[in-house]
N, C-alpha and C positions, 0 to 999 in steps of 0.2 A: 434476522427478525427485526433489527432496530431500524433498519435502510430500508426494509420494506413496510412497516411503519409511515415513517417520515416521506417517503415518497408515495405511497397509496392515497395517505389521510388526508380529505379536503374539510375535515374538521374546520371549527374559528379557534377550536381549543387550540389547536398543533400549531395555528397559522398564526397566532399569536405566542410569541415567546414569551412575554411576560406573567399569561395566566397559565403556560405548563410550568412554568417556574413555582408558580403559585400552587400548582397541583403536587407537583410531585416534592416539594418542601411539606406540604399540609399531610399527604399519605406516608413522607420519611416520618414525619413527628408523631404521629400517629400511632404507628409501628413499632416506633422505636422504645419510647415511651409509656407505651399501656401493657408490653410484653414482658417486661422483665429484665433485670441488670444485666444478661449476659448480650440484648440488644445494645447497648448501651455505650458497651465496649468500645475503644479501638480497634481496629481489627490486628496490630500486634498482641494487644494481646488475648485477641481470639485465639489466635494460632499456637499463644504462648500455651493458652488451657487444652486447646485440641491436640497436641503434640507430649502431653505428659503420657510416662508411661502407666500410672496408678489411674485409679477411679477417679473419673470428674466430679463425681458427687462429694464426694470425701478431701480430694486431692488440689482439687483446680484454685491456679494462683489468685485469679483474679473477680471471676463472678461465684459466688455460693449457691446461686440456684438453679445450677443446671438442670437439679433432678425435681425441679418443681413444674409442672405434676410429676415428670420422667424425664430422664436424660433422651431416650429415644424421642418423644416426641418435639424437645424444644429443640434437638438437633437438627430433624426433619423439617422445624418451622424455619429457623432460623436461614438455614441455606434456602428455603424456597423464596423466602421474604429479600434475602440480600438479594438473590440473583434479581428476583424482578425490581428491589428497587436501582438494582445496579446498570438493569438496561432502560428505566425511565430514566435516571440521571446521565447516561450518556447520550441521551435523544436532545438535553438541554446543549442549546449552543456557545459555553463556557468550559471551561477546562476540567475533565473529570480523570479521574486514576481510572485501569481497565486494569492492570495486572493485579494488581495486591487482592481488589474485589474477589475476579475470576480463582484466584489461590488459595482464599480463604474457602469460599463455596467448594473448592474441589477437594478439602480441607475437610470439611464437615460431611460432607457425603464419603469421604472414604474411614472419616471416624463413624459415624453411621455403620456403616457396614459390617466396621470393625467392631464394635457395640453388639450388635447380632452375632459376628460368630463369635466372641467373646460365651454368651448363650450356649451358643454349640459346642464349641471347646472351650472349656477352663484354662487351658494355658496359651490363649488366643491374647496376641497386644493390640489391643486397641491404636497405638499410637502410629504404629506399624502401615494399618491399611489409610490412617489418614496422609501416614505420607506420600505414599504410592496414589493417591484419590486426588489431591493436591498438584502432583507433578500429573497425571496422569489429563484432569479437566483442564490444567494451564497449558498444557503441549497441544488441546486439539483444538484448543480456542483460537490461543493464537498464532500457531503455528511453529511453534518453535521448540528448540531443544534445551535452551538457557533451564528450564525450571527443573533440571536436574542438577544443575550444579548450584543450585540456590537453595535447592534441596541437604546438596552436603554440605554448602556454609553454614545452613544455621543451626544442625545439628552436629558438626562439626566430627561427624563418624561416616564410613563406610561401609557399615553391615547391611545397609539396603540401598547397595550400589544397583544389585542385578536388579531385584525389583522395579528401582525405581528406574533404570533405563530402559528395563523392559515396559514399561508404562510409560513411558514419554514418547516411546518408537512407534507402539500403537497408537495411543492419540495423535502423533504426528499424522500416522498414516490413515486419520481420517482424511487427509487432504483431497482423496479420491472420490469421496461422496458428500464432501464439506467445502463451503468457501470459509478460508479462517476471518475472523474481524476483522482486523487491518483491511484486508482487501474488501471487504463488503462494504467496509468506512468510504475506502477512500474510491469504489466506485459511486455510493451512493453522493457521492462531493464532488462528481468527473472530474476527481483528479487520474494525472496521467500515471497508467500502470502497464506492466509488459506483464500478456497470460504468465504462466507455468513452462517453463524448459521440460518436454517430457523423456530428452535423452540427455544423461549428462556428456555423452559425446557430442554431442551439439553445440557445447558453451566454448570447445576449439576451433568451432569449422571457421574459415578466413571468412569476412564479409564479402569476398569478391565474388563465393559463390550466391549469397543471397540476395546482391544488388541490382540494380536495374540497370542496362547497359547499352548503347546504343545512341543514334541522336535524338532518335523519336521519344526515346526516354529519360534523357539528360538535355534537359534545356540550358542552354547556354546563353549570354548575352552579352556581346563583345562591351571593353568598357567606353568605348568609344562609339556611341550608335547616332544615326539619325531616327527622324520620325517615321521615315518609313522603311526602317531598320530594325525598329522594333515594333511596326504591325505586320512586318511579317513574322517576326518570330512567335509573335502571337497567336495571328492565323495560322500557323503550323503545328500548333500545340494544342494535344489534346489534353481539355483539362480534365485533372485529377483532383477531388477537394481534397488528400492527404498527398498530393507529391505537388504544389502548384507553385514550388519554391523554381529560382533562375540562378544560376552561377555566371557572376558578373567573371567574367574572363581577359584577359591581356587581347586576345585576339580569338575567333574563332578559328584557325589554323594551331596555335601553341597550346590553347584552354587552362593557363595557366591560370589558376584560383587565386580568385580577389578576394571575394565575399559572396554573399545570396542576396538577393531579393525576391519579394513574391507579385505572380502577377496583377493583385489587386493595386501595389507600388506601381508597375509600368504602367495599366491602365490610368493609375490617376496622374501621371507624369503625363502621358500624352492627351489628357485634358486641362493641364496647367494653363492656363494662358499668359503667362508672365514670362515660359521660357521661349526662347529666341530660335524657332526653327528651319529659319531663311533669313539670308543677309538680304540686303537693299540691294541687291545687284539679282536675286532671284538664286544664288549659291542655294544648296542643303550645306544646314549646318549639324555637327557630329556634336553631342553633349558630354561630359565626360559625367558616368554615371555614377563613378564614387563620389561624386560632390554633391549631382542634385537629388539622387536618393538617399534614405536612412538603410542604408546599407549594413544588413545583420553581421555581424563581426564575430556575435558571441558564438552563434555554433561554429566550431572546429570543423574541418575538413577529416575526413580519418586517412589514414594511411593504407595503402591494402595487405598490406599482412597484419591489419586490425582484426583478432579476433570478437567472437560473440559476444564472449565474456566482458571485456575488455569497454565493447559496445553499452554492454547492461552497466556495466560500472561508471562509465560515463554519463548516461542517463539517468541513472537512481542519483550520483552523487552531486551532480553541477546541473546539467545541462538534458531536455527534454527537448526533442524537437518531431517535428514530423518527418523528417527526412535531413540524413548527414549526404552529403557529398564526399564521393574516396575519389583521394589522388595516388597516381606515383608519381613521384617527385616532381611536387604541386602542378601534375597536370590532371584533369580532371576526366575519370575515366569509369566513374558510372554514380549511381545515388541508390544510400538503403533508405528503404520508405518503411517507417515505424509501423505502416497498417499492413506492409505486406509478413513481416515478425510476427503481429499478432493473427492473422490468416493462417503463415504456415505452423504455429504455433497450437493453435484449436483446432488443425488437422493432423496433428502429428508429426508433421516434418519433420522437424525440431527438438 
């Protein structure tokens, strides 16, 4: 909702960061302020009042008027108000909290609930459904399983293990009609993400079956080329705007891996005019291309008994590229291309 948002809105309001800033400080103070002390709060200790097991009215550490006018109804304001102002303020482009928010709200909607059957049955705990409501909104938000055991820190018991794993599993497994946060964040920023693995047999398979193989599909480029050494290699290449990377090589015989470079590098090489392509006697002269290009160092070569996993772990944690280059033993002997992962990825494949 907030990605689509911020990428729809050709507002001045949105296009201006300074006056959403302005907006969504003016509607938090607003809010916060005209409603009543339990707005007021920290949100520890929101959670500390939502989590007792007596009456809020009577019981609660922190705010007294829960039940001004009803506990039910300030409950029901209270989470509708956090959540939306909790996705204006992460729409501002400054550092905002996303988990403690989403926890609290999931927090008060399962005391909500719990409040109600409270109603229906007398011996109903309130404190109960807000924990399960809590773990339950945090797992399908953001995707994860963490907010079960954040669940047994802070109350520091086990008697709503099952429950509350069984509500993290389900909200997890919204992921099948849900994009979680994270990923909607950080497509709505293109930043770089790999779809969903939809077999976890998939995250073994070697990369040697998913890479591209062949000459037509590994561009090579000897380190040692003339000019018209590398407009053939050019002209024989068909470009790909996600594979248009070169493996600078020992030789085209050995393919022993140097480094990459991409073709828009070889193109502006063979438009330099400073470098020296013919000696005075009318010679072709061979350039030695680890020196006169910025020859990419930082992506690694993978090995080919790299598995998938192994591939994703590399990419989340250092290193994003459009395509790695696999050797055995550093010869180079095909290329995985990051857009062919996410293709067979959103088909299934994988």
């Amino acid at each position: 909702f907030v990605s689509r948002t911020i990428r729809e809105s050709d507002s001045i309001l949105l296009a201006n960061d300074y006056c959403l800033a302005i907006v969504v400080s003016t509607l938090t103070l607003v809010a916060n302020f005209s409603l009543g002390e339990f707005m007021l709060m920290p949100l520890r200790n929101v959670v500390d009042d939502l989590f007792i097991s007596g009456n809020m009215a009577n019981e609660a550490r922190h705010a007294g008027n829960w039940d001004e006018p009803s506990v039910f109804f300030n409950l029901f304001l209270f989470a509708v108000l956090k959540f939306a102002l909790s996705v204006l303020g992460n729409m501002l482009r400054i550092p905002c909290g996303i988990f403690t928010p989403v926890f609290v709200v999931g927090a008060t909607f399962g005391r909500l609930f719990g409040e109600i059957m409270h109603l229906v049955v007398d011996s109903t705990l309130p404190a109960g459904y807000s924990l399960v409501g809590a773990a339950a909104f945090t797992a399908g938000v953001t995707g994860t399983v963490s907010p079960a055991v954040i669940i047994f820190e802070l109350t520091n018991q086990l008697s709503y293990m099952l429950p509350v794993l069984l509500a993290v599993l389900l909200g997890r497994s919204s992921a099948y009609v849900n994009v979680f946060l994270y990923e909607s964040m950080g497509k709505s920023r293109n930043l770089p993400t790999f779809p969903r693995i939809t077999r976890q047999s998939s995250y073994e398979t070697p990369i040697t079956k998913l890479m591209r193989s062949g000459p037509c599909n590994v561009q090579c480029v000897p380190r040692y080329a003339s000019r018209r050494d590398i407009e053939n290699i050019l002209a024989e290449t068909s470009f790909d705007s996600e594979a248009t990377d070169f493996a600078i090589v020992d030789s085209l015989e050995s393919r022993f891996y140097l480094g990459s470079v991409t073709s828009t590098q070889l193109i502006a090489l063979l438009d330099n005019s400073e470098l020296v392509w013919e000696s005075s006697l009318g010679d072709t002269v061979k350039v030695d291309l680890t020196e006169v290009c910025s020859m990419d160092e930082s992506v690694p070569s993978l090995r080919d008994n790299t598995t998938l996993s192994e591939l994703l772990r590399l990419a989340y944690a250092s290193i994003y590229a459009k395509s790695y280059f696999v050797t055995d033993n550093g010869r180079v002997i095909g290329k995985v291309v990051t857009a062919d992962l996410v293709q067979k990825c959103n088909n299934g494949i994988i």
